[in-house]
C-alpha positions as a printed Julia matrix, in Angstrom:
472×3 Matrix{Float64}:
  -47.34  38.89  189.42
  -49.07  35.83  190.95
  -47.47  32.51  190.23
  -48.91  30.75  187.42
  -49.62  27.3   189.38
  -51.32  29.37  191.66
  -53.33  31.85  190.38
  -54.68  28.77  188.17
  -55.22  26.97  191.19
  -57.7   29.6   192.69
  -59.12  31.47  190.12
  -60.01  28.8   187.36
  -61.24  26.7   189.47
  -63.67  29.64  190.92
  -64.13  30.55  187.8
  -65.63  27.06  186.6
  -67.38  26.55  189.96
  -69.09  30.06  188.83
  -69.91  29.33  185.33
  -71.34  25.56  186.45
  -73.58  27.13  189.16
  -75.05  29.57  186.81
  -75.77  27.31  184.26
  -77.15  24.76  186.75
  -79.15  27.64  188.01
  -80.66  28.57  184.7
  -81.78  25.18  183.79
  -83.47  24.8   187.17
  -84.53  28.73  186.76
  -85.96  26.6   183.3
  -87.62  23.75  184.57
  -89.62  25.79  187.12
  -91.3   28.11  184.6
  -94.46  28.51  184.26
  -94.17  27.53  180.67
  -92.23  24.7   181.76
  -94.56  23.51  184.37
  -97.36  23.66  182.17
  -96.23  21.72  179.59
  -94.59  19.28  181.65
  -98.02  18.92  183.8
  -99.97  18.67  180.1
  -97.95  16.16  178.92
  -97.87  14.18  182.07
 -101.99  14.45  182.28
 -102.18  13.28  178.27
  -99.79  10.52  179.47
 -102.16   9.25  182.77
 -105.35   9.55  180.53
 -104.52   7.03  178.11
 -103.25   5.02  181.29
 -106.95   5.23  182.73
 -108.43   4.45  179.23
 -106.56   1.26  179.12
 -107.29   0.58  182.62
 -111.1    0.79  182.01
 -111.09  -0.43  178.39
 -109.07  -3.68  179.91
 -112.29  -4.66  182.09
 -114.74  -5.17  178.91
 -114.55  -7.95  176.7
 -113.14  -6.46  172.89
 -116.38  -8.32  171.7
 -118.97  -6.61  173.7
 -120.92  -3.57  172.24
 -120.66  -0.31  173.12
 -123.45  -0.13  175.82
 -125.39   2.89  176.58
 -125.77   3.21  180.45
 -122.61   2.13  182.92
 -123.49  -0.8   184.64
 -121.04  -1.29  186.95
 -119.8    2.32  188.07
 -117.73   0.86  191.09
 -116.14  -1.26  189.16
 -114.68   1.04  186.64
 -114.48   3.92  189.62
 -111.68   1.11  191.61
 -109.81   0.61  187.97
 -110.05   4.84  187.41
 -108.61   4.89  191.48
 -106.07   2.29  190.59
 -104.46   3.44  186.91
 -104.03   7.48  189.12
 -102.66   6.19  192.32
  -99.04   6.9   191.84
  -99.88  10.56  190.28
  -99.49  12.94  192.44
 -102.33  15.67  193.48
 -104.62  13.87  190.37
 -108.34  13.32  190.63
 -110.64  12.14  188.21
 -113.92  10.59  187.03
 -116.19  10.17  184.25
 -118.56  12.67  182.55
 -121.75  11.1   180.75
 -122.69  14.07  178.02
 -126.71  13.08  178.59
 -126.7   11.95  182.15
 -123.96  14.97  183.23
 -121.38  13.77  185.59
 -121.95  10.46  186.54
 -118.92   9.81  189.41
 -115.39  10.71  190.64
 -112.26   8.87  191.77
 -110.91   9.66  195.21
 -107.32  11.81  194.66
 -104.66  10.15  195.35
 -101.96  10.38  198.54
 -101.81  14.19  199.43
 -105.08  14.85  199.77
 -107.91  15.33  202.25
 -111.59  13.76  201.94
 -112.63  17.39  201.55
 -111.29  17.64  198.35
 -113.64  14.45  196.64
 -115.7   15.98  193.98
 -116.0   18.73  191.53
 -116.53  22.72  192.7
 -119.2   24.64  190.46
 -115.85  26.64  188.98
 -114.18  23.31  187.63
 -117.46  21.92  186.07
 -117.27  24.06  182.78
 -114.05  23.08  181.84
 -113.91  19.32  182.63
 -117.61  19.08  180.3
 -116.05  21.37  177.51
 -112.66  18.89  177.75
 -114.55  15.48  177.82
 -117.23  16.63  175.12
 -114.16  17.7   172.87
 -112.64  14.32  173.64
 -115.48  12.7   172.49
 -116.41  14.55  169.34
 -112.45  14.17  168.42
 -112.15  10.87  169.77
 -108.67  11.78  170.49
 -107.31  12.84  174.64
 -107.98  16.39  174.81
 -106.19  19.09  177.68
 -107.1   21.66  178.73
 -105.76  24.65  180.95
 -107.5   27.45  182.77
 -104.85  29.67  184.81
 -104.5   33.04  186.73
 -101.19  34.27  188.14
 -100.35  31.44  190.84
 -102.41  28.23  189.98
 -103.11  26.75  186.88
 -105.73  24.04  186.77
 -105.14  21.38  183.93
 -107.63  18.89  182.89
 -107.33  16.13  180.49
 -110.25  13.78  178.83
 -110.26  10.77  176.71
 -113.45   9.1   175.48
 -114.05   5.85  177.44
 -114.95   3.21  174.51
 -116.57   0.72  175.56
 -120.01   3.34  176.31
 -121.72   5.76  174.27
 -121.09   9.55  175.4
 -119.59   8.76  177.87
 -115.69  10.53  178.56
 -112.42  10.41  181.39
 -111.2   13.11  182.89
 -108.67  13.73  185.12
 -108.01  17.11  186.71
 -105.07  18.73  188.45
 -104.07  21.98  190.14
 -100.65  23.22  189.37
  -98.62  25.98  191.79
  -97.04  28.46  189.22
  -93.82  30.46  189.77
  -94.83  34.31  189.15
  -92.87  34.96  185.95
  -91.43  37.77  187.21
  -89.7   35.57  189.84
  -88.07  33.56  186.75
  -87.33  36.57  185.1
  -85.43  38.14  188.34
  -84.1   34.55  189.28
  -82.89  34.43  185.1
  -81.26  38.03  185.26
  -79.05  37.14  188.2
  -78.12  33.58  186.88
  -76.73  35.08  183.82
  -74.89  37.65  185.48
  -73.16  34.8   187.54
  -72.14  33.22  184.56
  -70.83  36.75  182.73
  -68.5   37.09  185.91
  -67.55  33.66  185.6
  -66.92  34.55  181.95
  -64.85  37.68  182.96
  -62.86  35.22  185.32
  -62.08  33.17  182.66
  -60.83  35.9   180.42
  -58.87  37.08  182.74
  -57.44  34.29  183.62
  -56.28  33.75  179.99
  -54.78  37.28  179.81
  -52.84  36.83  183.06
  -51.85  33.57  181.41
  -50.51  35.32  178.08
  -48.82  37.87  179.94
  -47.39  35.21  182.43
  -46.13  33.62  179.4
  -44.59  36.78  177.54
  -43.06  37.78  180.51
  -41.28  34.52  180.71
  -40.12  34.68  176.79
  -38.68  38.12  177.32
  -36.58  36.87  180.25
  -35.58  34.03  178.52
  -34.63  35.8   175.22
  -32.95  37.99  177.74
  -31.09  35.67  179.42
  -30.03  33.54  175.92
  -28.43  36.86  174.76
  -24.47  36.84  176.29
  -24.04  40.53  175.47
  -27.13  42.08  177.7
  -26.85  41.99  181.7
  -29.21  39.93  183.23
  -32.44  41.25  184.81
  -32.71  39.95  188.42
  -36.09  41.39  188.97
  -38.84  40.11  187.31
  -42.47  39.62  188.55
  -42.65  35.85  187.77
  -41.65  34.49  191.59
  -40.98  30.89  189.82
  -37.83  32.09  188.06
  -36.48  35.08  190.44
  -34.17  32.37  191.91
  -33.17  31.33  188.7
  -32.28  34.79  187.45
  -30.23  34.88  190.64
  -28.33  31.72  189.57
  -28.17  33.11  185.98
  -27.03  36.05  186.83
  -23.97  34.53  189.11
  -23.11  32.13  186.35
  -22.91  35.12  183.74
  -20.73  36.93  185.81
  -18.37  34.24  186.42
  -18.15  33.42  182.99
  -17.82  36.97  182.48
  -14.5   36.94  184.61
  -12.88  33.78  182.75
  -13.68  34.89  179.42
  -11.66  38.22  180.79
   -9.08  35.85  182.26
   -8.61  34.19  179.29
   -8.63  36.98  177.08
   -5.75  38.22  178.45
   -4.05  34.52  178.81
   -4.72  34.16  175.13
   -2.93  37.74  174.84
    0.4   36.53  176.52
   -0.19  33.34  174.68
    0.08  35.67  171.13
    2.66  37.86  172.26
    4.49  34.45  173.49
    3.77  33.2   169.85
    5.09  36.79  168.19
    8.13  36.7   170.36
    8.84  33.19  169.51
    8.28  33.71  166.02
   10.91  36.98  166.05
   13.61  34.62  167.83
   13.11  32.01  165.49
   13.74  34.32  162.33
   16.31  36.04  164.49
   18.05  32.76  164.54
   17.7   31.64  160.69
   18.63  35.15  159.74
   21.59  35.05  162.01
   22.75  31.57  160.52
   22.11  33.13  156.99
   24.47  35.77  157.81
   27.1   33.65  159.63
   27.03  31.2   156.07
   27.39  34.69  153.81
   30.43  35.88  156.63
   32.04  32.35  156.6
   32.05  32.3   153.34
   33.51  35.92  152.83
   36.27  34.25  155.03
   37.41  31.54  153.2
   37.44  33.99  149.96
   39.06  36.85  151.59
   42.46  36.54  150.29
   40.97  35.79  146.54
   38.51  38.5   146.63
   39.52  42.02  145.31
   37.99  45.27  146.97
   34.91  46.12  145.28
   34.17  42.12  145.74
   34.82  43.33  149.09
   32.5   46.13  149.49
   29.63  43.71  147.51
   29.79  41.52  149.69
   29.9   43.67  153.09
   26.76  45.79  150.94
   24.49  42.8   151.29
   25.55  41.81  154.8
   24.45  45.23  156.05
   21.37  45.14  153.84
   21.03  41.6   155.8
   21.09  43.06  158.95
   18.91  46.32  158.46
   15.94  43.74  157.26
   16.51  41.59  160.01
   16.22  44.9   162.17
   12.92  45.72  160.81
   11.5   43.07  161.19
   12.48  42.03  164.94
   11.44  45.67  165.56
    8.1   45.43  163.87
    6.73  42.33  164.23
    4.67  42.34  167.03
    3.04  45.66  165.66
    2.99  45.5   161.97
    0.22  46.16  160.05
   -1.24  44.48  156.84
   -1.25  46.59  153.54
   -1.72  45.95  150.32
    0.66  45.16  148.18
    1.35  44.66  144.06
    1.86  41.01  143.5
    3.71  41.83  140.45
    6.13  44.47  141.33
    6.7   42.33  144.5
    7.59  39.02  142.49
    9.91  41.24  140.34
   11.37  42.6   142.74
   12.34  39.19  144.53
   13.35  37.96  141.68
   15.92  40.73  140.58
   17.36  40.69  143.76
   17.92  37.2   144.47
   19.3   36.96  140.63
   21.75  39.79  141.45
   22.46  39.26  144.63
   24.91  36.27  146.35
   23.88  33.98  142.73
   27.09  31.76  142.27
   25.07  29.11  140.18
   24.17  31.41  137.47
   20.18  30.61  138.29
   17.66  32.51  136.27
   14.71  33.56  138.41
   11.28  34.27  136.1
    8.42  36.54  137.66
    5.26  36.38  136.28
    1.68  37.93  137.88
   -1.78  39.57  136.43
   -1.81  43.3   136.55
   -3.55  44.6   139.79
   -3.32  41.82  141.87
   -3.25  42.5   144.73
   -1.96  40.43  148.3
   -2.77  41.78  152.04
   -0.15  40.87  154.47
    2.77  42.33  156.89
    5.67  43.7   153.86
    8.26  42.36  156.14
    7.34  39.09  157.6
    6.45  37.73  154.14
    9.35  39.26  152.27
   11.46  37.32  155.4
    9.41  34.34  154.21
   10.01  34.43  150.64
   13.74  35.36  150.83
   14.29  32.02  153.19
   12.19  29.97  150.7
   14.52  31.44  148.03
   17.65  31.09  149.26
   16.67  27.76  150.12
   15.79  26.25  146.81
   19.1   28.15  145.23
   21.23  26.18  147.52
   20.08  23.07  146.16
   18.97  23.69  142.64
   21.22  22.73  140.03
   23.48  25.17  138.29
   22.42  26.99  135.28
   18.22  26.16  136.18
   15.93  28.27  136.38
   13.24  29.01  139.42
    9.61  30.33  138.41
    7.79  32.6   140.6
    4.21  32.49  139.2
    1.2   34.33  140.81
   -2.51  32.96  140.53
   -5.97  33.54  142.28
   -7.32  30.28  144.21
  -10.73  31.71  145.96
   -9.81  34.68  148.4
   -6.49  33.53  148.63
   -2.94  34.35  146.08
   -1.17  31.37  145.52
    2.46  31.8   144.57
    3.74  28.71  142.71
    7.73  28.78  143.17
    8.89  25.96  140.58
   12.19  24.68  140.25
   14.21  21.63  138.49
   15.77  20.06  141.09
   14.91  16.43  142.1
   12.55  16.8   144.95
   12.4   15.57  148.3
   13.4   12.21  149.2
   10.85   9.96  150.3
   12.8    9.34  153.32
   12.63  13.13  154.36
    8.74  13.83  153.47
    7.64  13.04  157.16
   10.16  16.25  157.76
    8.69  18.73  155.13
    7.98  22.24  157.12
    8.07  20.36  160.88
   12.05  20.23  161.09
   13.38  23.47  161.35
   17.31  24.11  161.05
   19.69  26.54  161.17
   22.04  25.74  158.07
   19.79  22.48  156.18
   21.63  19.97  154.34
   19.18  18.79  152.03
   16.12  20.01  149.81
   12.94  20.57  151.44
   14.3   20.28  155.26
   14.53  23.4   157.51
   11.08  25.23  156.28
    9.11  25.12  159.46
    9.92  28.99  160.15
    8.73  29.87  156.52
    5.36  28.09  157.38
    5.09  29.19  161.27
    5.72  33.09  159.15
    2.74  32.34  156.72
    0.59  31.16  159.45
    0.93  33.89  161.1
   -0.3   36.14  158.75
   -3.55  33.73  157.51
   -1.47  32.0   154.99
    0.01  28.91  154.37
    2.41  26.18  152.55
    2.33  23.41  150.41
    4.56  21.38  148.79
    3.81  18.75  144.97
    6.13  16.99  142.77
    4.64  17.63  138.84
    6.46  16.04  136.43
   10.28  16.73  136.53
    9.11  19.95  138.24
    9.2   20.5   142.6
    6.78  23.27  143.3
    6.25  24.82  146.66
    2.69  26.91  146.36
    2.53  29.72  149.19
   -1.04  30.89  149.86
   -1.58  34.37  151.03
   -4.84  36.32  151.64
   -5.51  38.68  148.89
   -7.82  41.3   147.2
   -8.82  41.99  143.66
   -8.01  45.4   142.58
């Protein structure tokens, strides 16, 4: 395909250059036919009669009478001569209806002495013309014609003497009509090819056009190679370029794909150490404190307390194993609250803490069993180590838009104002006051979509865990 700026260049412009020449040629095709010509020489004859009547009309006082013979021919022969002088090829006179013709003008520039006078063929017409003239009193034209030459003659009555008439005569070369007609036919067919030109100049113009929107819709689409052939020379080199740049980009976007892949498994392992470490120090607390009580505790105390070290360490297990391949499921809110709560009630519960589940049927919560069950067991334990003795901790499920929010409520004091700043940034192995130490539980939730908050209501502190959910 031609280059747009180009192919305009050439071919419109030929194309106007045709179309102007045709027309040009059909209105001079126009003004040379014999239709034309006639009227043209008619009106042009009407025109110089009245000019000579004026002329000759001018020389008689407007009092005088019309008079019945001329009595001063050469006088009104020089004004006839004068008023016709800058006509071309135009001879005249004057015709007296009683006294027949009566003089003659001499032509004007263009013609020979020969041609003074009237031939026997021309006086028939120019005494029908004047004696119409005068019975009309009105100029009067007449044309007799063959093929080639056309003789026009006009008259006007000359009013200052009875019956007495102008006339001016002419001959007029013709173009044979089929000449116009030819001359027409070809004229027309120059300006139908300079019509074709411009219509195809328009289609090559829509098509130049389309082609460019297809490359360009081509090229705007990241997940389709680009074309680096196209007939459009004007943006070859920039499919070239394109088609560099995608493949770079291409290459980083792989290059960081697999950066952002270390970068998660960087995140995961992270994340495993960091409950590796806070489910270490909860077991080092439980075996320290088995320690100190060993010589007061009696066997089956013993073999409790050894019971939920090993179920300790088989979670902790699990989950270090599975975390960087679990998969979500769905899980029962309620039968996963009550089951959280029974345990932490019967388990390791030296305060005597009540702990209150309560959930709709057939809610429903999608996340990783293990990571959120670490994350709810650290929240727990943390809130019984600071509650007061004898409370009681709610575990309350709600739907908040595509999301399960899990208000855990307790009656202890709150956080100090002193320690806000800290709440689920500072993140310690054994925490020595209420609401310090949480960042794991929020780095857990994160990493399954979810999230932590912390309010104050009343005498109430309420942590609110968001998880994604479904509706059964």
């Amino acid at each position: 395909m031609q280059s747009l700026s180009s192919h305009t260049k050439h071919n419109r412009w030929l194309a106007i250059a045709i179309i102007a020449v045709a027309v040009g040629g059909l209105l001079v095709a126009f003004w040379f036919s014999a239709g034309e010509t006639l009227q043209r020489n008619q009106n042009a004859m009407s025109g110089s009669c009245q000019n000579v009547q004026l002329a000759v009309n001018s020389l008689f006082p407007a009092s005088e009478s019309p008079q019945q013979q001329v009595a001063n021919p050469d006088l009104m022969h020089q004004a006839l001569s004068d008023a016709i002088a800058d006509t071309q090829g135009v001879k005249g006179g004057f015709w007296h209806t009683a006294q027949g013709f009566m003089g003659f003008a001499f032509p004007t520039s263009g013609s020979s002495a020969s041609e003074i006078g009237i031939s026997n063929e021309d006086v028939p017409i120019v005494r029908s013309a004047v004696q119409r003239s005068l019975e009309q009193q009105r100029e009067v034209v007449s044309v007799q014609s063959n093929d080639r030459i056309a003789t026009v003659v006009a008259a006007c009555p000359e009013t200052n003497h009875y019956n007495l008439g102008i006339w001016l005569k002419k001959e007029v070369q013709l173009v044979p009509p089929e000449f116009s007609i030819i001359v027409s036919v070809l004229f027309v067919l120059l300006a139908i090819i300079g019509g074709v030109l411009v219509l195809c100049e328009s289609v090559f113009n829509r098509n130049w056009h389309s082609e460019r929107d297809r490359i360009v819709a081509q090229a705007e689409d990241s997940s389709q190679a680009v074309t680096v052939t196209t007939e459009i020379p004007e943006i070859q080199p920039l499919l070239l370029l394109l088609y560099q740049a995608r493949q770079k980009i291409q290459t980083k976007e792989r290059e960081l794909s697999q950066q952002m892949n270390k970068v998660i498994m960087a995140n995961q392992k992270t994340l495993v150490g960091r409950i590796a470490r806070s489910m270490t120090a909860l077991a080092l607390a439980d075996l320290e404190d088995m320690q100190r009580k060993l010589s007061k505790m009696s066997e089956d105390d013993i073999k409790s307390k050894v019971s939920q070290l090993t179920e300790l360490f088989n979670s902790f297990e699990n989950v270090t194993a599975e975390i960087g391949s679990g998969k979500a499921v769905s899980l029962d809110v309620e039968d996963f609250l009550h089951n959280l709560a029974d345990y932490h009630e019967g388990h390791g519960n030296e305060k005597d803490i009540t702990l209150t589940a309560i959930a709709e049927k057939g809610l429903k919560l999608e996340a990783d069993p293990l990571l959120i069950r670490f994350a709810m067991d650290y929240l727990i334990r943390h809130i019984m180590s600071f509650v007061p003795v004898n409370s009681e901790i709610m575990l309350q499920a709600t739907t908040e838009e595509n999301f399960i929010k899990i208000a855990v409520s307790d009656e202890s004091t709150g956080i100090e104002e002193k320690n806000k700043h800290l709440l689920f940034h500072a993140d310690e192995l054994a925490p020595t006051q209420y609401g310090i130490g949480l960042k794991v539980v929020r780095d857990t939730l994160h990493s399954q979509g979810g999230d932590i908050s912390y309010e104050k209501v009343d005498k109430t502190s309420r942590f609110n865990v968001l998880i994604p959910m479904t509706k059964a």
